[in-house]
N, C-alpha and C positions, 0 to 999 in steps of 0.2 A: 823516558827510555826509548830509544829507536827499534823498534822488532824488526827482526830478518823478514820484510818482503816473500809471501809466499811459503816460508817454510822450510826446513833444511828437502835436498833433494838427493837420496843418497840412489833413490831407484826409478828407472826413468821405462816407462811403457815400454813392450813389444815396439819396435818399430823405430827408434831414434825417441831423441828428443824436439818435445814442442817446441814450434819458432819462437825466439827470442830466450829461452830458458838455456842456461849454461849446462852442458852434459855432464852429470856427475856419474855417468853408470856407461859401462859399455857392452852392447847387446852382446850375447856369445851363442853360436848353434850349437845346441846339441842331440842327443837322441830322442831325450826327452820333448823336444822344444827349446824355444829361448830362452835363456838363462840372464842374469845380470851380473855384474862385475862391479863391485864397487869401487872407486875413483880413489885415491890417496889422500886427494884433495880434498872427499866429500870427506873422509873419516877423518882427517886431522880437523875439520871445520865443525864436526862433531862431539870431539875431544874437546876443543876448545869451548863447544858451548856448554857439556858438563861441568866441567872445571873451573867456569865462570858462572856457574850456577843459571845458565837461562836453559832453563827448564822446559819453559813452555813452548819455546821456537820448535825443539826439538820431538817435544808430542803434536805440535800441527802435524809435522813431517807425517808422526804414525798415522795419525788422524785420515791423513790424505793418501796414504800411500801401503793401507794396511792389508790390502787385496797381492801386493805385487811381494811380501816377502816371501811367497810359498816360489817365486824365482830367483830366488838367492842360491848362487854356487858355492855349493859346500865346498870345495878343493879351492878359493882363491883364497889368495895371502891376506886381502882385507875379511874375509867373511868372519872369523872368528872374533876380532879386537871389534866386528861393526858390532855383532850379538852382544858382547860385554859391556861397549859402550851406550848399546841401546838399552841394555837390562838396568844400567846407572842411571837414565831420566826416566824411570817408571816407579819410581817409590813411590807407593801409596795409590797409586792407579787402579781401579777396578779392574784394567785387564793387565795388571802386571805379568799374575802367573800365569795368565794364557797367552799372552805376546811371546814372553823369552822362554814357554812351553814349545810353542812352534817354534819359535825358532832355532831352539836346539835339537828339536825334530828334523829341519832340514841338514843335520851331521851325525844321521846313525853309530849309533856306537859300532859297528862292522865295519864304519867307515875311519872311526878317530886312530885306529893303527897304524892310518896313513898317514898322518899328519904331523906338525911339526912338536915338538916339545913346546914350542911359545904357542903357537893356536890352541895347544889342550889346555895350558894354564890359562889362558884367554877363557875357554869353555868351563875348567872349571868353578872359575869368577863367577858368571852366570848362572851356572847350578847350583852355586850355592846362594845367591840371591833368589832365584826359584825357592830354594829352598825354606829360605827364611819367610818369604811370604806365602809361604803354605804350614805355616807354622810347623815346622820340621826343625828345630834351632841346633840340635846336638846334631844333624846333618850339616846343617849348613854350616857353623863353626868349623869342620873337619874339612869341609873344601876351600873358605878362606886361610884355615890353616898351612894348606898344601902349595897356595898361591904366596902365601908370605914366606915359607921356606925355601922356595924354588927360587932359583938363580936370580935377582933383581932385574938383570939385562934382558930376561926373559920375559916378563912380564910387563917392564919397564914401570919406572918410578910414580906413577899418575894412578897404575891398580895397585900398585903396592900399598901405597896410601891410603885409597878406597880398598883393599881389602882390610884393613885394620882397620878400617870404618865400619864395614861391613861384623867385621867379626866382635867389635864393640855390641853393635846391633844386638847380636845374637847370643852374646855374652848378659847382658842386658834382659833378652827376655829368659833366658836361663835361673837370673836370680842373681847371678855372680857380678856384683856391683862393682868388685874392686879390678875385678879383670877387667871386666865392661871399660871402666875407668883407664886401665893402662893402655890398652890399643886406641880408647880414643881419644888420647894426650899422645901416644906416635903416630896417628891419624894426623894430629897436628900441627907436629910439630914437621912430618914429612910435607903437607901441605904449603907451609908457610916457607919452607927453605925451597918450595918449586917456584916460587911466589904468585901462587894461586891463592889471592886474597879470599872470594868468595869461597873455594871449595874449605880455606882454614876457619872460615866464621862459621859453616856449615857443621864439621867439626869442633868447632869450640861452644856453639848450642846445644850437640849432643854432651858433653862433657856437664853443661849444664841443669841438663836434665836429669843425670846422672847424680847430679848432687844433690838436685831437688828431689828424687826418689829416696837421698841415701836422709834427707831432712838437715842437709847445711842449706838451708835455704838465702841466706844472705851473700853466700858467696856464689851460689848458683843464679842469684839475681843480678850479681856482676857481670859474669859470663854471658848470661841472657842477653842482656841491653848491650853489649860490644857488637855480639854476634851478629843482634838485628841490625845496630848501625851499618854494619859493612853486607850486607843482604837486603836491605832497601836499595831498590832499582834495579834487583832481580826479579826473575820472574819463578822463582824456586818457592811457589806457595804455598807447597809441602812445610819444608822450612818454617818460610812462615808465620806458617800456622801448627807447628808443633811449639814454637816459642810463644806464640800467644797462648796457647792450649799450657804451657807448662807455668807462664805467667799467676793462668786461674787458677790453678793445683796448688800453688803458693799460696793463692790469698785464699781458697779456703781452708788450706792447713793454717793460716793465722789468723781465720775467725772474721776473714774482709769477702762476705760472699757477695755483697754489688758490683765491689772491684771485679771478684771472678765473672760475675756476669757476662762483663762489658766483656773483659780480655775471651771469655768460650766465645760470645758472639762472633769477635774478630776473627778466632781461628776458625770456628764452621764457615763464614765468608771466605778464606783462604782455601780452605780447604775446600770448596765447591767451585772458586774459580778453577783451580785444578783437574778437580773430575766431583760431577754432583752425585755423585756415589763413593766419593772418596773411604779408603780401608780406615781410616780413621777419624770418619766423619759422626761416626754412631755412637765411637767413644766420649765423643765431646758433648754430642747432646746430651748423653747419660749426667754428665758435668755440670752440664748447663741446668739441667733437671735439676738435679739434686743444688746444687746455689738457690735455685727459684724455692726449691721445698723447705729450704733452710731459713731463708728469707719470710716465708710465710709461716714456716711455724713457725719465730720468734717472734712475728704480730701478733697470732692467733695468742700466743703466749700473754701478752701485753692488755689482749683485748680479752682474755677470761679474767687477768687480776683485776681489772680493773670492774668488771660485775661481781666478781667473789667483793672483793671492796666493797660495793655498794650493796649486796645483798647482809652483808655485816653490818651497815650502816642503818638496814633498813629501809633505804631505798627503793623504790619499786616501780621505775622509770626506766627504759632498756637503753639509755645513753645515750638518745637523742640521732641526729643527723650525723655526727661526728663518728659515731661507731658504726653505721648501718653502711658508714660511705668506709669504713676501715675493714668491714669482712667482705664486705664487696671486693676489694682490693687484693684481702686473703683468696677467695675465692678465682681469680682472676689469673693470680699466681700461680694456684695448683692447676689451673685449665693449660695453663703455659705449659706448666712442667711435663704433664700428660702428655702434649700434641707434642713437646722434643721426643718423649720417649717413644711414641708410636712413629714416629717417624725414622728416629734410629729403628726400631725394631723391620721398617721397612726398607730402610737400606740395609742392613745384614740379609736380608729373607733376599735381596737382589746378589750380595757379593758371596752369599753362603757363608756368613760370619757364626755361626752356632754359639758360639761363647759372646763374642757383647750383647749380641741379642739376649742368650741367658740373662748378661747381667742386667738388662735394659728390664727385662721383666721382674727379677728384687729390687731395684729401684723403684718401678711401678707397683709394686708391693708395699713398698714401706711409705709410698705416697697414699696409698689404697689406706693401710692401717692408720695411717695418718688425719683421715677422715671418717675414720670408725665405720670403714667398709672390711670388716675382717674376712668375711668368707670371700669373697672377690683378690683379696691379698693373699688369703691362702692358695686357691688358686693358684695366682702367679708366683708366689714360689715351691708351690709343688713340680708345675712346669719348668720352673728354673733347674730343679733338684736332679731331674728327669734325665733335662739336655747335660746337665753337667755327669751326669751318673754313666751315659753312654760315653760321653767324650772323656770319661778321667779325667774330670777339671777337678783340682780341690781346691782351689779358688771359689768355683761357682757352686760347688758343692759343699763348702763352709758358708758362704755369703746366703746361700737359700735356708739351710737350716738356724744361722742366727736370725733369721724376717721371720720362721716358724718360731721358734724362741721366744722372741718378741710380743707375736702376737698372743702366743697359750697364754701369755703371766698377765698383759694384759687382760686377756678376756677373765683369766681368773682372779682380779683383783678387780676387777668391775663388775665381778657377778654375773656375766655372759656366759650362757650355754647351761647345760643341766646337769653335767659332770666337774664339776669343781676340781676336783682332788685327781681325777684323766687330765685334765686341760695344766694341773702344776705339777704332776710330775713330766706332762711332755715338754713343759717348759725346762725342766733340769737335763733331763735326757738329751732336746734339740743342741741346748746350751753346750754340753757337753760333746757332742760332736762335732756342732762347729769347730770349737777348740783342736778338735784331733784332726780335723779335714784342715784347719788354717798350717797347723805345721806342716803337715803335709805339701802344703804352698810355698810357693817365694813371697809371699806378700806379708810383708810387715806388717802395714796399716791392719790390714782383714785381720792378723793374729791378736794385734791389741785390740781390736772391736771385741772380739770374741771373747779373750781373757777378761777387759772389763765389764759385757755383760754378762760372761760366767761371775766374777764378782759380785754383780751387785743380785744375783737369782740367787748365789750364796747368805746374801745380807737378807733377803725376804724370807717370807713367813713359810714357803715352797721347803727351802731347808735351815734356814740358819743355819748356818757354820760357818762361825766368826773366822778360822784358822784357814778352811779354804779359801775365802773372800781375801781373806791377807796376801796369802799365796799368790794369787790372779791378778791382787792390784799390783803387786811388789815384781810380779813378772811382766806387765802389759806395760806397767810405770816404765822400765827400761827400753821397751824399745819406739816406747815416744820421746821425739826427738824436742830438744829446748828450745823454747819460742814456738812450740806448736799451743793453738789455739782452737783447734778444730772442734765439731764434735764429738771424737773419738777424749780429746783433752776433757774437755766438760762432764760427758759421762765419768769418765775417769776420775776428778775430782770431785764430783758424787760419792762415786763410790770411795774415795779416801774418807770424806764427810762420815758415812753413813759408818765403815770401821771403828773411826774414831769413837764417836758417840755409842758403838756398841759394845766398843771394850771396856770403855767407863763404866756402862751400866750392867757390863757381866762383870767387871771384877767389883762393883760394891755389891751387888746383889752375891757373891759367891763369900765376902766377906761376912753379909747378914747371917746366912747361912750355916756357917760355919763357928756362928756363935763368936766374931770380930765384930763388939758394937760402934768400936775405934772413940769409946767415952762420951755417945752421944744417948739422949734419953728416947724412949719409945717414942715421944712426943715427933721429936726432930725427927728420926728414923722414919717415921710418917710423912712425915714434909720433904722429905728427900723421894720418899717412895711417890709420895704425888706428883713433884718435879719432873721424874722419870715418865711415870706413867699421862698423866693430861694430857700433856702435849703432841701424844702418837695418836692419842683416840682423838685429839680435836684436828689432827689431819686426816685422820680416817674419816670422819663424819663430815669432811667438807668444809674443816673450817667453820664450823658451824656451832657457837656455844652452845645455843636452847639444844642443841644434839645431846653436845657432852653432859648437860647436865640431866636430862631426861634420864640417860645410857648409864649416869655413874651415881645418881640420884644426888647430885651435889651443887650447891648454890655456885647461882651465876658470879657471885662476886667475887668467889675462892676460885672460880676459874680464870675471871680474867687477871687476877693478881699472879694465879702459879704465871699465866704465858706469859705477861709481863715481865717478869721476874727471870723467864724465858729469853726474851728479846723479842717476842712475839706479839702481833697486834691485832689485840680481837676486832 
């Protein structure tokens, strides 16, 4: 791809321009000092490189030239459409909101009465871009609104477009998926009838995403892969690297987190070429993190059964070379995962992100718990609970209390700490307000986390209740979407398992009971009661027969026959 030489030049020093440099700007005196004039020529050649998605030619320009905007004349005819076009190549930029901050500073609002009807829609375009990246959405929604109602001729067809891009956007972080969806399908479909190829793939990615949020994941990965076809050999890294970033979101909703690996890597590369402090760079490490934690617990997974195995066996040999070089590996992974998530936490703490950083810190929570570091996880999401509590996040203020949840039941089914019976009720309790903080959210995902592990604190010993566990699974079942795979799926079908198995054994136990021996003799009724019961105490005890038999004063050989009989192998 050939780059624009030097840089778009829309503002040219006090004094003329440099020998040999083409004048895009024309000094003006005024009282103030020298003012600048932008060129017709400079701003159609700036249009044309948003709408062709080169991106980056157009941030050298700020790069090099970001001292001289505070000379921008408010009262010319280009000033207004340069601010809106300049606001259009800063997605994602750490100085987004401070760029088209300033520069709609240089048009006091004392001053926009002067102005034209198309210069304010021109200005409102950018405020509401300001807007959006200041997480203001139900703001900035109302100013692309105002831009898509107003006269077409006014605004002309290229913000029209990009305002229902824009208002997608913000539709999008709203929650409203299906609005999200319609402005950026006539984002599109206005795109493509301008025949602005790259600005239509740009929108047909968002569209994409949109459906990978909504979980049609395979038709969103159609969209994906065209998008990027016709966006290779831009320089729109944003882009990108939100299609790589939406790539991984896919494959760990379908259970392929080395795929996601690869594809977060890609977009954090993109996304640094762009700006190494990118608005969306923290998010993807968090991503990347959580694939790496995923990846290594289901080693660590791998690499316990396989000593519970051997310690069944009687083995007494720690697995040789083979396993010492397999948690090496584990361990390796989690060092990874940590140094994404401090890292994000250090880019947020530079762009003032409050919320990913929150979330950065319950990921490094439930990595923490993950390595049976609880009081250091707790920690981190008490601090997450903290930041979410001041910001009214109920995202991060559901997401922090399910990592407390987590941990209480844990540490209470491990025998940690010295209040048993404190530590599971704060597990029902946390449980339970996740749940109320998730609806509170737009976020599916977080709501089904929460509804299945409210489910399965349901199914433990904390409370039994078989009827609420049903509930939770029967509500969090609907809004996981088909062909998910994820861990939200897995826990999930846990807890269908754990249901199942408990209905069984409450309705023949409610049958004994009741004095329904359903014609079988005391004998049998006994060998059914043993079926039930061995097989929870020999998972309590670790799998461990000489346990169960010790615990229930019962020969080893009636033991290994019930788990047999089970499907089970001692």
């Amino acid at each position: 791809m050939k780059r624009n030489q030097g840089g778009l030049r829309l503002l040219a020093p006090a004094g003329g321009p440099r020998p040999g440099v083409s004048c895009a700007v024309r000094p003006k005196a005024g009282r103030a000092g020298v003012r600048t004039d932008v060129t017709r020529e400079a701003l159609a050649e700036l249009r044309s490189n948003v709408m062709a998605r080169r991106i980056q030619e157009s941030a050298e320009w700020l790069n090099q030239n970001d001292a001289l905007v505070r000379q921008l004349d408010p009262e010319h005819a280009c000033s207004a459409p340069l601010i809106a076009w300049v606001a259009q190549c800063l997605e994602g930029s750490s100085r987004e909101a401070a760029t088209i901050r300033e520069l709609l500073g240089r048009v006091p609002r004392s001053m926009r009465g002067r102005l034209t009807l198309q210069a304010y829609v021109h200005l409102r375009l950018a405020e509401g871009i300001l807007a959006l990246a200041e997480r203001r959405a139900d703001e900035a929604a109302a100013h692309f609104d105002f831009v898509i109602t107003a006269d077409p001729e006014l605004a002309g067809p290229e913000f029209v477009a990009l305002a229902h891009y824009w208002k997608a956007l913000s539709e999008r972080e709203l929650g409203r998926d299906e609005a999200a969806m319609t402005h950026a399908t006539q984002a599109h479909a206005m795109a493509q009838d301008l025949g602005s190829e790259a600005a239509a793939a740009m929108m047909l990615a968002l569209e994409g995403c949109i459906l990978a949020g909504k979980g049609k994941l395979a038709r969103a990965l159609d969209l994906l892969r065209e998008a990027e076809a016709a966006l290779e050999g831009t320089s729109d890294f944003t882009w990108l690297g939100n299609i790589q970033f939406a790539y991984g979101h896919i494959a760990l909703e379908e259970g392929r987190c080395e795929s996601a690996m690869e594809h977060l890597l890609e977009a954090a590369g993109n996304y640094r070429r762009c700006d190494p402090v990118h608005r969306s760079l923290g998010e993807t490490l968090i991503h990347l993190a959580r694939s790496r934690r995923f990846i290594a617990s289901r080693a660590a997974q791998v690499i316990d059964g396989h000593a519970a195995r051997r310690r069944r066996l009687g083995q007494v040999d720690g697995g040789g070379c083979a396993e010492v070089s397999a948690r090496r590996e584990v361990d390796e992974l989690r060092g990874q995962a940590e140094a994404n998530l401090i890292e994000a936490m250090e880019v947020c703490a530079v762009i003032g992100d409050v919320r990913v950083s929150a979330f950065a810190q319950v990921e490094r929570g439930i990595l923490l718990a993950d390595c049976g570091q609880f009081d250091c996880a707790w920690m981190d999401a008490e601090q997450a609970f903290d930041a979410g509590w001041r910001a009214k996040d109920y995202a991060v203020l559901g997401s922090a209390r399910l990592l407390q949840s987590r941990i209480a039941l844990t540490q209470y089914e491990e025998g940690i700490g010295n209040a048993p019976l404190a530590q599971a009720q704060r597990s029902s309790d946390y449980a339970k307000e996740a749940v109320n903080y998730a609806r509170q959210s737009v976020d599916r995902r977080l709501l089904a986390s929460a509804l299945t592990w409210q489910g399965l604190v349901h199914c433990s010993e904390v409370c039994s209740d078989a009827e609420a566990a049903e509930t939770c699974c029967r509500e969090a079942g609907e809004l996981l979407a088909p062909g998910n795979r994820s861990r939200i799926w897995e826990e999930h079908r846990a807890l269908v398992r754990k249901i199942a198995r408990g209905g069984k054994i409450d309705a023949r136990l409610r049958e004994w009971s009741q004095g329904f021996a359903g014609g079988k003799t005391f004998q049998q009724m006994s060998e059914e009661f043993a079926d039930l019961v061995i097989p929870s105490v020999w998972e309590k005890e670790g799998r461990n027969v000489s346990r169960v038999v010790a615990k229930l004063s019962i020969s080893p050989k009636k033991v290994r026959r019930i788990l047999s009989r089970a499907g089970l192998k001692a």
